[in-house]
Backbone as JSON Lines, residues from 0, in Angstrom:
{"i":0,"aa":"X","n":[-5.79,27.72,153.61],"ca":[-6.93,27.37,154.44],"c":[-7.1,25.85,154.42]}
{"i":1,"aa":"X","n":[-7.27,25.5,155.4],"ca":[-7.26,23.97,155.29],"c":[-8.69,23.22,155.65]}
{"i":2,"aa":"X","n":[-8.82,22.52,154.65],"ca":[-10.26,21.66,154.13],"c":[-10.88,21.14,155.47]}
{"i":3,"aa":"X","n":[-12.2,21.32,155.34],"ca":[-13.16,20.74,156.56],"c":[-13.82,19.59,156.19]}
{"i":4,"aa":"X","n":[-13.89,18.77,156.73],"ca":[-14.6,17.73,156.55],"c":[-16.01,18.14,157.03]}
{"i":5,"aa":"X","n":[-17.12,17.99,156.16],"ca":[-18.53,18.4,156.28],"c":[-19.04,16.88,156.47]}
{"i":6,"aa":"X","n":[-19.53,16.83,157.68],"ca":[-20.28,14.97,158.45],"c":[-22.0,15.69,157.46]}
{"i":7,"aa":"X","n":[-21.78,15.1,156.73],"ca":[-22.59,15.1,155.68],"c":[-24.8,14.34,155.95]}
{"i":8,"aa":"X","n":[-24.01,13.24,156.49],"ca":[-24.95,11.93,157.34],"c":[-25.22,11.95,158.67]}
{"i":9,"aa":"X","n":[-26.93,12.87,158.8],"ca":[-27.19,12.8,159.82],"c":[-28.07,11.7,160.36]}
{"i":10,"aa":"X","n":[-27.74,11.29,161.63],"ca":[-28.93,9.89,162.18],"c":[-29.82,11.06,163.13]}
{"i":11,"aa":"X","n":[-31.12,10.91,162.66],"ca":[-32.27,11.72,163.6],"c":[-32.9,10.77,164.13]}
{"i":12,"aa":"X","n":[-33.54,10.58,165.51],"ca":[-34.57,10.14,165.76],"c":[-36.3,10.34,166.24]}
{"i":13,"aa":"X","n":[-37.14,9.86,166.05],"ca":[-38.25,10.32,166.18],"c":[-38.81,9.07,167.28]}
{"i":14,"aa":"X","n":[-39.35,9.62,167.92],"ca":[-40.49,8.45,169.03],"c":[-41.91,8.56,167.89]}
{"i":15,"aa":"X","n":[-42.46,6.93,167.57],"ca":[-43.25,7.04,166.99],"c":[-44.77,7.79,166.76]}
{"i":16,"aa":"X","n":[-45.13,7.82,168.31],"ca":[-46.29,9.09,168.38],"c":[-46.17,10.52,168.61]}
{"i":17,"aa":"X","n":[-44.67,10.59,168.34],"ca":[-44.55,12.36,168.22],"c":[-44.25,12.92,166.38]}
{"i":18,"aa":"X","n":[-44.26,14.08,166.56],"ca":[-43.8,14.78,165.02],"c":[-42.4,15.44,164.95]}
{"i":19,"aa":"X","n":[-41.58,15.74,165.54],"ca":[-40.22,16.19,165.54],"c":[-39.42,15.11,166.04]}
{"i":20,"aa":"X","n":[-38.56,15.38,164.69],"ca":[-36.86,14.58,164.62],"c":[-35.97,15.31,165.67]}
{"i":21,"aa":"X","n":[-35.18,14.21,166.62],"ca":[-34.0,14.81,167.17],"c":[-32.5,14.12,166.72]}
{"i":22,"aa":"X","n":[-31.76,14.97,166.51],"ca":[-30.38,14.74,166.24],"c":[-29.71,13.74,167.14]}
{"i":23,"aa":"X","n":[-29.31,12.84,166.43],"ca":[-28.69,12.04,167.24],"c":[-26.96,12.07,167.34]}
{"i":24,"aa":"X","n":[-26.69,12.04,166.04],"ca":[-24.85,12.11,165.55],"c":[-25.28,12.04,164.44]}
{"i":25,"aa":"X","n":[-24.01,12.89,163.35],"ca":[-22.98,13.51,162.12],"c":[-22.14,12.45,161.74]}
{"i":26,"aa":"X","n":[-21.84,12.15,161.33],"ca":[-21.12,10.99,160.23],"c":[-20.51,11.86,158.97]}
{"i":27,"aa":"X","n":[-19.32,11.45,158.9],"ca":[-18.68,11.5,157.2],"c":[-19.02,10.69,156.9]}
{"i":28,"aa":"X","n":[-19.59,9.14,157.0],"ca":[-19.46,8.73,155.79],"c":[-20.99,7.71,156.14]}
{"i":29,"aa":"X","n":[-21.38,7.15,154.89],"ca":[-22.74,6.48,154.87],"c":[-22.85,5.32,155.91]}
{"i":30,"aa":"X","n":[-21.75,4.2,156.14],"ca":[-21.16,3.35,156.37],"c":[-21.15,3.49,157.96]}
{"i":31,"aa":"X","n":[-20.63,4.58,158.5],"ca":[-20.49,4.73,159.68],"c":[-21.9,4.91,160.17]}
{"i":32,"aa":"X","n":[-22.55,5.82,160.0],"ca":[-24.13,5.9,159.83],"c":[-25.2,5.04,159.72]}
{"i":33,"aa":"X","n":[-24.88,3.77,158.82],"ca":[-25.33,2.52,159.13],"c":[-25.24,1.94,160.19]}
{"i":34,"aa":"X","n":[-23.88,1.97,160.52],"ca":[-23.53,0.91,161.47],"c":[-24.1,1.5,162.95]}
{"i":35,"aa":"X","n":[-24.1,2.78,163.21],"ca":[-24.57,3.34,164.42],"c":[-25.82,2.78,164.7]}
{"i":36,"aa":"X","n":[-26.52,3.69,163.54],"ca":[-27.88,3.04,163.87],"c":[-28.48,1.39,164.26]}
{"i":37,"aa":"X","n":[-27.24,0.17,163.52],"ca":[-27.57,-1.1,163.43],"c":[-27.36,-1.0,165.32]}
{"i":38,"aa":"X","n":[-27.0,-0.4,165.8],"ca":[-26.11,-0.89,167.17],"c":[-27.52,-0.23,168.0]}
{"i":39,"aa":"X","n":[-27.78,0.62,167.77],"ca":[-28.99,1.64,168.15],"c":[-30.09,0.94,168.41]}
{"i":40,"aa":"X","n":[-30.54,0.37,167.18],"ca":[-31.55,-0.19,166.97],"c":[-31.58,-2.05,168.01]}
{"i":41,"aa":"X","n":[-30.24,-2.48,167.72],"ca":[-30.08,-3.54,169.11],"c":[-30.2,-3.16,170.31]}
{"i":42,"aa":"X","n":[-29.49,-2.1,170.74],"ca":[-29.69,-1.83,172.12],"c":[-31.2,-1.55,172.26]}
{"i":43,"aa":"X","n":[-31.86,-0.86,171.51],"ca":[-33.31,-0.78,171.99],"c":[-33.6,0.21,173.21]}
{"i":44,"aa":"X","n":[-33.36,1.44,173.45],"ca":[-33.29,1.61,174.89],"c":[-34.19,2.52,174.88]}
{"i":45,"aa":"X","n":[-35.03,2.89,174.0],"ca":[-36.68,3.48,174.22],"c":[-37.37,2.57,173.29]}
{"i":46,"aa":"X","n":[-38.34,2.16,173.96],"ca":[-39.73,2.03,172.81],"c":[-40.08,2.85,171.94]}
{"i":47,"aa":"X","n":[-40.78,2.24,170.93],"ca":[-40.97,3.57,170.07],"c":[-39.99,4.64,169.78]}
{"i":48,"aa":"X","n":[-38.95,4.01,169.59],"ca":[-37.85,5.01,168.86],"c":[-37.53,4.44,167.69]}
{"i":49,"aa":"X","n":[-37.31,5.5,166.14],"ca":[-37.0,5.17,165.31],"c":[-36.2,5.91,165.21]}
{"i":50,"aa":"X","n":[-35.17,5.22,163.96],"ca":[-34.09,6.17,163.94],"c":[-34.1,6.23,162.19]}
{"i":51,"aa":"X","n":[-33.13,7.51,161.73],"ca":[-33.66,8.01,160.53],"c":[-32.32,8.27,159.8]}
{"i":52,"aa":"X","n":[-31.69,7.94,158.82],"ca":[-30.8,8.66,157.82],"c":[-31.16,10.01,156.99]}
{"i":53,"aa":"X","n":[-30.4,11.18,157.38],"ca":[-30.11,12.47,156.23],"c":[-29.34,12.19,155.48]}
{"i":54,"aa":"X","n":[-29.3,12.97,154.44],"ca":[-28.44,13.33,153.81],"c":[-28.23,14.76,153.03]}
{"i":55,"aa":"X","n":[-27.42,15.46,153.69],"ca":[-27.48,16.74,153.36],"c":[-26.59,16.76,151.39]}
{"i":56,"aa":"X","n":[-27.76,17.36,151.03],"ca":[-27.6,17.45,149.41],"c":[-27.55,18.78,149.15]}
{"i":57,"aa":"X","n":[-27.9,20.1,149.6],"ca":[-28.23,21.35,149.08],"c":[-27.62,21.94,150.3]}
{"i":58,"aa":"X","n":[-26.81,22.92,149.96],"ca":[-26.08,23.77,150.46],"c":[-26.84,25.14,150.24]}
{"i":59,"aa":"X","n":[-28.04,25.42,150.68],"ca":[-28.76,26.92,150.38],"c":[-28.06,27.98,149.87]}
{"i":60,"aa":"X","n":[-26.92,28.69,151.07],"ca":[-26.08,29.55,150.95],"c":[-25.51,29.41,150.23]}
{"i":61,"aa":"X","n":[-24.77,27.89,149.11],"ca":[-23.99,28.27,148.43],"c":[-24.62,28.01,147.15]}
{"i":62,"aa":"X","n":[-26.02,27.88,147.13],"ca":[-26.96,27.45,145.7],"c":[-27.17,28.9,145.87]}
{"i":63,"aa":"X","n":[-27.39,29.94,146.23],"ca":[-27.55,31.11,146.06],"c":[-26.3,32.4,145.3]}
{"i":64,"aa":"X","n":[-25.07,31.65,145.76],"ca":[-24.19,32.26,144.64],"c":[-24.18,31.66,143.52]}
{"i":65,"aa":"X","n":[-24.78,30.69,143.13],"ca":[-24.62,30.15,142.07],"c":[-25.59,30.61,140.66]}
{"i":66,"aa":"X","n":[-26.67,31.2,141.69],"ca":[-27.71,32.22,140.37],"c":[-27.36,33.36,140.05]}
């Protein structure tokens, strides 16, 4: 079976007077994820948009075989 790369680093964004994050792009790596957002954040192309780093740490489904 051959290994998947899991894009670990999600960039969400939120418009500042709302309450839900939207997905922007998945990243493998932290680095790439930075840099998106640095480019994001220049272009500027809504007001009131922020943009947000994940980081997926807990795997539910597989913290559940683990008890």
């Amino acid at each position: 079976m051959e290994d998947i790369k899991v894009r670990k680093y999600l960039v969400m964004s939120k418009f500042t007077h709302g309450e839900r994050f939207l997905l922007e792009k998945q990243f493998l790596n932290r680095h790439s994820a930075d840099h998106y957002c640095e480019l994001m954040t220049e272009e500027n192309e809504h007001d009131n948009l922020e943009f947000f780093l994940f980081e997926q740490t807990v795997a539910y489904n597989e913290k559940a075989k683990d008890c």
